[in-house]
C-alpha positions as CSV (number, residue, x, y, z in Angstrom):
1,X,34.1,227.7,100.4
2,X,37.6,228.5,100.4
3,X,39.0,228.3,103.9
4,X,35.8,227.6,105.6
5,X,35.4,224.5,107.6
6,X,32.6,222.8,107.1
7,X,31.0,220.0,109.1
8,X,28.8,217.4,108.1
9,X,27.1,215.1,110.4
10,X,26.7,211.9,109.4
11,X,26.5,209.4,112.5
12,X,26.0,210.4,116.5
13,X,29.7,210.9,117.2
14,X,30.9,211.0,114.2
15,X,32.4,214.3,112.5
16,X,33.5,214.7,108.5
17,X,35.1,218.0,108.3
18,X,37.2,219.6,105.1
19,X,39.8,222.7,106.9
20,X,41.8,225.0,105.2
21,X,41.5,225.9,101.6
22,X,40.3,223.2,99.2
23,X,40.6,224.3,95.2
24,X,38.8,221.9,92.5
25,X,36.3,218.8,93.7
26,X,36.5,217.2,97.3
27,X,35.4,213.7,98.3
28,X,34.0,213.3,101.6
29,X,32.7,209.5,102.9
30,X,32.7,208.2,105.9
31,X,34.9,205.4,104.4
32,X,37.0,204.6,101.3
33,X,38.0,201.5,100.2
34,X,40.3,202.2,96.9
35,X,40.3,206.0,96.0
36,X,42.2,206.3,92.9
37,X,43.7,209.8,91.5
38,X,44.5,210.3,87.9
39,X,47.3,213.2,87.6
40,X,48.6,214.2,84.4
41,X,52.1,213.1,82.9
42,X,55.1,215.9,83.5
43,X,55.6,217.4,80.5
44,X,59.6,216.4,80.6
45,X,60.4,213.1,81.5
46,X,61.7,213.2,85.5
47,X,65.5,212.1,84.9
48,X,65.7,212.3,80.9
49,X,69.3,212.2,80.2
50,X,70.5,215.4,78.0
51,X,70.2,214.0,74.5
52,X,73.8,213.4,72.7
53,X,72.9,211.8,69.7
54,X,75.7,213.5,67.1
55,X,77.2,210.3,65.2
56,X,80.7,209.9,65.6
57,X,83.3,211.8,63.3
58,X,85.6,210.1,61.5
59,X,89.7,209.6,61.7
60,X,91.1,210.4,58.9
61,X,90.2,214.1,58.8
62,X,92.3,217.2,57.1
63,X,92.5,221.1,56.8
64,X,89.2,222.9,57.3
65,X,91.0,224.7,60.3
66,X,90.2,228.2,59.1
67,X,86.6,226.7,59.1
68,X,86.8,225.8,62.5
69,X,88.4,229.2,63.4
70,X,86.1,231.1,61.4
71,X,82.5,229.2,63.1
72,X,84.5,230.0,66.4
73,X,85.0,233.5,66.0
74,X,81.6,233.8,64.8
75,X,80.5,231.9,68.1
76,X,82.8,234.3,70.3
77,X,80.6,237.5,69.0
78,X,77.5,236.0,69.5
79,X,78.7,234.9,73.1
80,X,81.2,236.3,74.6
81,X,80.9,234.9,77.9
82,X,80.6,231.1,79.1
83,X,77.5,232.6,81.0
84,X,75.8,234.6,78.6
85,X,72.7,233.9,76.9
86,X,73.3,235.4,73.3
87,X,74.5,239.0,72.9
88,X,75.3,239.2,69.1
89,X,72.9,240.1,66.4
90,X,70.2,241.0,69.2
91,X,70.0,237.5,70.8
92,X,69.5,235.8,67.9
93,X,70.6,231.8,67.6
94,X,73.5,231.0,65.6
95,X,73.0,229.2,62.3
96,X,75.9,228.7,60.3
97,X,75.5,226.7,57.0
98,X,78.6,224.7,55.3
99,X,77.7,224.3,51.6
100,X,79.4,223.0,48.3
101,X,79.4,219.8,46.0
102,X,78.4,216.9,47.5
103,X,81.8,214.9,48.6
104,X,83.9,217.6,50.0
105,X,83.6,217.0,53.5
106,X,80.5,219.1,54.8
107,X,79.1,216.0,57.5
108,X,82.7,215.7,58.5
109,X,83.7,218.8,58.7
110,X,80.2,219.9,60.9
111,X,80.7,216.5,63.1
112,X,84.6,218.0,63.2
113,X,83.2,221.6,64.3
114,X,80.7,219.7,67.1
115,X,83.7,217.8,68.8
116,X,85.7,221.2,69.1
117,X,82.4,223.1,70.3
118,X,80.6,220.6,72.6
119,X,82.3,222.0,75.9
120,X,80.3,225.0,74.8
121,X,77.0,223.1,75.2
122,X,76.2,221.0,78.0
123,X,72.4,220.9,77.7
124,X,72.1,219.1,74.8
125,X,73.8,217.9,71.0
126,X,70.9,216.7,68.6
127,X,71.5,215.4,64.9
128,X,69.2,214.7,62.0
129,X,69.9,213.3,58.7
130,X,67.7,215.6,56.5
131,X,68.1,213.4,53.3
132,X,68.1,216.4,51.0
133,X,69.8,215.2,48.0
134,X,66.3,215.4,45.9
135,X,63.5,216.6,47.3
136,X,61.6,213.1,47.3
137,X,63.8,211.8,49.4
138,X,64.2,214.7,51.5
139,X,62.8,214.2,55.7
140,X,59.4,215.8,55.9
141,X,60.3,218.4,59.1
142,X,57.7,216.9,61.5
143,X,59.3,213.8,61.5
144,X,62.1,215.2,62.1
145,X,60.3,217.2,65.3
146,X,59.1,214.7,66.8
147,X,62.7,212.6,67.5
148,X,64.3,215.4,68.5
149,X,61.1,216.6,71.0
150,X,61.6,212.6,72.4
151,X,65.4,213.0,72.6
152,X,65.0,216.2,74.9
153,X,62.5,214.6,77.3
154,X,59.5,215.5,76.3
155,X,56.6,212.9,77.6
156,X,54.9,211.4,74.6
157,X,51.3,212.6,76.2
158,X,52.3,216.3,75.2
159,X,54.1,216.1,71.8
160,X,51.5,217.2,69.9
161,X,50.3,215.4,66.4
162,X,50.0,218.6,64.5
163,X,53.2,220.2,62.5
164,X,52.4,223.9,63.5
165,X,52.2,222.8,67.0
166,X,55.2,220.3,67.0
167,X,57.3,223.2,66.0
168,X,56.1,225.3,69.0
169,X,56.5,222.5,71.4
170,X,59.9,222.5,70.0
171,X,60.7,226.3,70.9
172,X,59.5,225.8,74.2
173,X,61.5,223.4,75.1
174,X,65.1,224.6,74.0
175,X,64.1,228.2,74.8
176,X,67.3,229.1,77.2
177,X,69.5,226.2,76.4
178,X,72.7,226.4,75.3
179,X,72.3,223.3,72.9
180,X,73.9,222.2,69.6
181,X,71.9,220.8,66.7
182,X,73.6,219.4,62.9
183,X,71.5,219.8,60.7
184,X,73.1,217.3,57.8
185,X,72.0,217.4,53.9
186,X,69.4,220.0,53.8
187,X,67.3,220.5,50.6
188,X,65.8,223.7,51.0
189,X,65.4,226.4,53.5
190,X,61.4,225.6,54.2
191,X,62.7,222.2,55.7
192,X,65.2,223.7,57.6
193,X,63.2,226.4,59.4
194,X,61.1,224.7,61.8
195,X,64.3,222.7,63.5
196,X,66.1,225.8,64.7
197,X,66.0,225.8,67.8
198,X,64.6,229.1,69.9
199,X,67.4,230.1,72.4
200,X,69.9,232.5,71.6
201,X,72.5,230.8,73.3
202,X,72.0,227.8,70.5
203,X,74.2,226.8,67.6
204,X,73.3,225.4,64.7
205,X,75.3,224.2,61.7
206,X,73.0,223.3,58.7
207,X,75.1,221.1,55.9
208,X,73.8,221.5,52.6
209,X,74.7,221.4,48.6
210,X,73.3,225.0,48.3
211,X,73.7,228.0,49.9
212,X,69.9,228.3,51.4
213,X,70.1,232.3,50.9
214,X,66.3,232.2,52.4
215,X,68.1,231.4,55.9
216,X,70.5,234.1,55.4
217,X,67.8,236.9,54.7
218,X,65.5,235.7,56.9
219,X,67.8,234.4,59.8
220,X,71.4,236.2,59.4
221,X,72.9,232.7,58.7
222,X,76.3,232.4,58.0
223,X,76.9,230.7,54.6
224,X,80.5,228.9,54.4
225,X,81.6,227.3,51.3
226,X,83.1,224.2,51.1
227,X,85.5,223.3,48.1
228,X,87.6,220.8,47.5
229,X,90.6,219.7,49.1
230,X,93.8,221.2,48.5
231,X,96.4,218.9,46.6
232,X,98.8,218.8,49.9
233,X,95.7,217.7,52.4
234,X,94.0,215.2,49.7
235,X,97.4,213.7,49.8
236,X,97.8,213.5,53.0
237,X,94.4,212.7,54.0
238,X,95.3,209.6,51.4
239,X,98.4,208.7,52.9
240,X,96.3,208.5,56.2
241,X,93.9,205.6,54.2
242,X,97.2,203.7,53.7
243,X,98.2,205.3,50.4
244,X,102.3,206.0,49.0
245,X,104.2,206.9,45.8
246,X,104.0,208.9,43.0
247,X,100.7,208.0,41.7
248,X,98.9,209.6,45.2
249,X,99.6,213.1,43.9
250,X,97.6,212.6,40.4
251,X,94.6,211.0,42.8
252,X,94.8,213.7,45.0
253,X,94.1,216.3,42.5
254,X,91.7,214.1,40.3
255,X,89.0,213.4,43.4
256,X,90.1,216.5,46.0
257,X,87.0,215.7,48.4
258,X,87.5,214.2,51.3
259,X,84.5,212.2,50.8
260,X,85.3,211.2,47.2
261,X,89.2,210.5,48.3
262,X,87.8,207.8,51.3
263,X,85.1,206.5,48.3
264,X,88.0,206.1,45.8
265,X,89.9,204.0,48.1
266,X,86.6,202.2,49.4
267,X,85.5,200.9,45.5
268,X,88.8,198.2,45.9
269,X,89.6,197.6,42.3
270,X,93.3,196.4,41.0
271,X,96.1,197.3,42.9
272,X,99.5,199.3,41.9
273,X,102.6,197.3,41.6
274,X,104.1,197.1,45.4
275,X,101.0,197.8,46.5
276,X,97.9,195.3,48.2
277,X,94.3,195.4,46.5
278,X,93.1,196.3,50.1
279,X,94.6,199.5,50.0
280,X,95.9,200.0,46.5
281,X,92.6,200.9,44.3
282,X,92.8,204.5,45.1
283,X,95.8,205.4,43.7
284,X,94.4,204.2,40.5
285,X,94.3,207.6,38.7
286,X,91.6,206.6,36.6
């Protein structure tokens, strides 16, 4: 009984008593040679480090700075103070969502917003390629889950094998954390939705060649569009790659993406007179 001594003789002299207040089984013997106690795992690994696993951004990087102001000022309303723990929109996490063509600098320009937002987030950055150019190619969300529950900690004995449950473990665990999560080449919104994480004090910045209205009605996303580079920041983002003369301005305005300016220069073809095959090909305005 709960704190009731009790005595049970088992030799002369000998006593084998339980005191205080004993909850679940005892084991009483009059010796033990190897007693051996099975406790479950923590559900958090003791001394998991906070998980930064955003890729690194790239150099040669232009414009997009009223991007960078806008997703700020967006931030600033939804927290307004370092301490807070989400204010705007009734508490509601952050999802902003960078879309246009493909090769106008969404990754970069979300990896861009991540290096000038981090300070912002100290318990934790998490990134997944989502692979959403088609949707056969696209990363089923529970895979997904399941890094980004073993980048926060989480003990493999409690990440659950079923989807549903996955995606509640998942909203456990960053419920209250100020954490940051890119969310690179979505397809749709149904692959999206399960990876946002709980607290309000999160951000998350989805990158995607739609708008995925779906997360704006059912989330209050912020859609941003992409387009392409302006003539003056392709060129210079060019010049940056190593590129001069008169035939940068006619590249600049053929390719305009960041992405499809650093391919042009990548695919090395013939070079410009005055100009080395390393670093000539892209101002082939073909």
């Amino acid at each position: 009984m709960p704190g009731q001594s009790v005595g049970v003789g088992v030799a002369a002299g000998v006593r084998n008593d339980i005191s205080g207040t004993v909850y679940g089984a005892a084991v009483q013997a009059q010796s033990i040679g190897t007693l051996t106690i099975q406790e479950p795992a923590p559900a958090i690994v003791p001394g998991a480090p906070v998980p930064r696993t955003l890729p690194p951004g790239t150099r040669h990087f232009v414009d997009r700075d009223s991007v960078l102001a806008e997703v700020t000022r967006l931030l600033d309303e939804a927290l307004p103070g370092s301490g807070a723990e989400g204010a705007g929109d009734g508490g509601a996490p952050l999802v902003v969502v960078l879309w246009g063509p493909g090769g106008v600098g969404k990754s970069a320009t979300a990896l861009r917003l991540a290096a000038a937002l981090r300070g912002r987030f100290g318990q934790g950055e998490l990134y997944a390629d989502l692979r959403g150019a088609t949707a056969a190619t696209a990363a089923g969300p529970s895979e997904v889950l399941l890094r980004f529950l073993r980048d926060l900690g989480v003990h493999r004995d409690w990440i659950p094998a079923e989807p549903d449950a996955q995606e509640s473990a998942f909203r456990s665990v960053t419920a209250g954390r100020r954490i940051l999560t890119i969310l690179d080449d979505a397809h749709s919104a149904a692959q999206v939705r399960p990876l946002l994480a709980a607290s309000p004090a999160s951000l998350t910045i989805v990158t995607s060649r739609t708008d995925l209205g779906r997360l704006v009605i059912e989330y209050g996303a912020h859609a941003i569009r992409l387009g392409p580079l302006r003539t003056p920041d392709a060129v210079g983002l060019l010049a940056r790659l190593g590129g001069s003369g008169p035939g940068v301005e006619a590249v600049a305005r053929r390719c305009g993406g960041a992405a499809e300016c650093r391919s042009r220069c990548a695919r090395s073809g013939r070079a410009p007179p005055g100009r080395n095959s390393r670093t000539g090909s892209c101002w082939s305005a073909r």
